[in-house]
C-alpha positions as CSV (number, residue, x, y, z in Angstrom):
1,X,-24.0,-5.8,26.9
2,X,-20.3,-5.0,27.8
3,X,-18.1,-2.7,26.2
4,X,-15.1,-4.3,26.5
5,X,-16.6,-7.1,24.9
6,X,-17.7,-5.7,21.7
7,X,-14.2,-3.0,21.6
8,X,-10.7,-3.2,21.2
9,X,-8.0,0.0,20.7
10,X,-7.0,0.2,16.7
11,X,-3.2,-0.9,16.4
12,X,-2.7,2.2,14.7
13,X,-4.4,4.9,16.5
14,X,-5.2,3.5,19.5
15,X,-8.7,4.3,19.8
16,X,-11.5,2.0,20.7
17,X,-13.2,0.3,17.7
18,X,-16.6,-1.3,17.9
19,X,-16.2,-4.9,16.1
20,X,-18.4,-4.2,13.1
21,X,-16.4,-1.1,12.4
22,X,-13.1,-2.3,12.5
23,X,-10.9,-3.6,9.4
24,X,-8.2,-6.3,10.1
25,X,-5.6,-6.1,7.4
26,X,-3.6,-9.3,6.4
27,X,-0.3,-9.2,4.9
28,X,0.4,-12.6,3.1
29,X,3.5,-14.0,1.3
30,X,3.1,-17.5,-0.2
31,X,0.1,-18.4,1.9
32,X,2.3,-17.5,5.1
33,X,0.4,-15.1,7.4
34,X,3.3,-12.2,7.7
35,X,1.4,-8.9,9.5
36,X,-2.4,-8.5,10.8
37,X,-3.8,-5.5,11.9
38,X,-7.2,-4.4,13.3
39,X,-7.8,-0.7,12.5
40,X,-10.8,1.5,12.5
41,X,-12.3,2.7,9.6
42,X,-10.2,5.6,9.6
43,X,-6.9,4.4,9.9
44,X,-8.3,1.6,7.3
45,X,-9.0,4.4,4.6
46,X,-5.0,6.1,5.2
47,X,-3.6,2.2,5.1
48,X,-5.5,2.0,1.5
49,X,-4.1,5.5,0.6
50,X,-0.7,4.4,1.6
51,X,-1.0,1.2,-0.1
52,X,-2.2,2.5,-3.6
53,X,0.1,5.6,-3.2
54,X,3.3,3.0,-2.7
55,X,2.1,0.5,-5.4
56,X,1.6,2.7,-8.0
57,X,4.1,2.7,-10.9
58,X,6.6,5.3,-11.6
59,X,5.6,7.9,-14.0
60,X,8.4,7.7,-16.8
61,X,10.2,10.9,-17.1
62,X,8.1,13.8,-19.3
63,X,11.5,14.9,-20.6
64,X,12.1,13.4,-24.0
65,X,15.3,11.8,-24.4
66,X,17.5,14.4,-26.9
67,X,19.1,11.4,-28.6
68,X,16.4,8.8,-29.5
69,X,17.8,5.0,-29.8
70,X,17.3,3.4,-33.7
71,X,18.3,-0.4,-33.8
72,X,19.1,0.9,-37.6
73,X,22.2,2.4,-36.4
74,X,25.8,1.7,-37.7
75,X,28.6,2.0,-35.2
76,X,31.9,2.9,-37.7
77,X,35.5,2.6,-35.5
78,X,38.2,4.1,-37.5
């Protein structure tokens, strides 16, 4: 059994990755293939902490707003 065979270097890191460790990541738009990337399980884990970390939602500000909004109220111009 090779080596080179059953290895390639992670995209990211660059080390060599046994086959049935590695993760390939595939970035999709529309059902168009856009990225791939092979990456060991390492480099796999901080793509998923990225990912989840950018996709999160903004908190909303913890600072209440002084003047609350009321669709009950009149605007008088003299």
């Amino acid at each position: 059994m090779s080596d080179n065979a059953d290895t390639e270097p992670c995209e990211w890191c660059g080390d060599a990755v046994a086959d049935p460790l590695s993760r390939t990541v595939r970035v999709t738009v529309d059902r168009s293939q856009i990225d791939s990337q092979r990456l060991c399980p390492e480099c796999f884990a901080n793509w998923i902490d990225r990912f989840e970390a950018e996709m999160k939602p903004e908190e909303p500000d913890p600072t209440p707003d002084p003047t609350p909004a009321s669709d009950d109220t009149d605007i008088i111009v003299d």
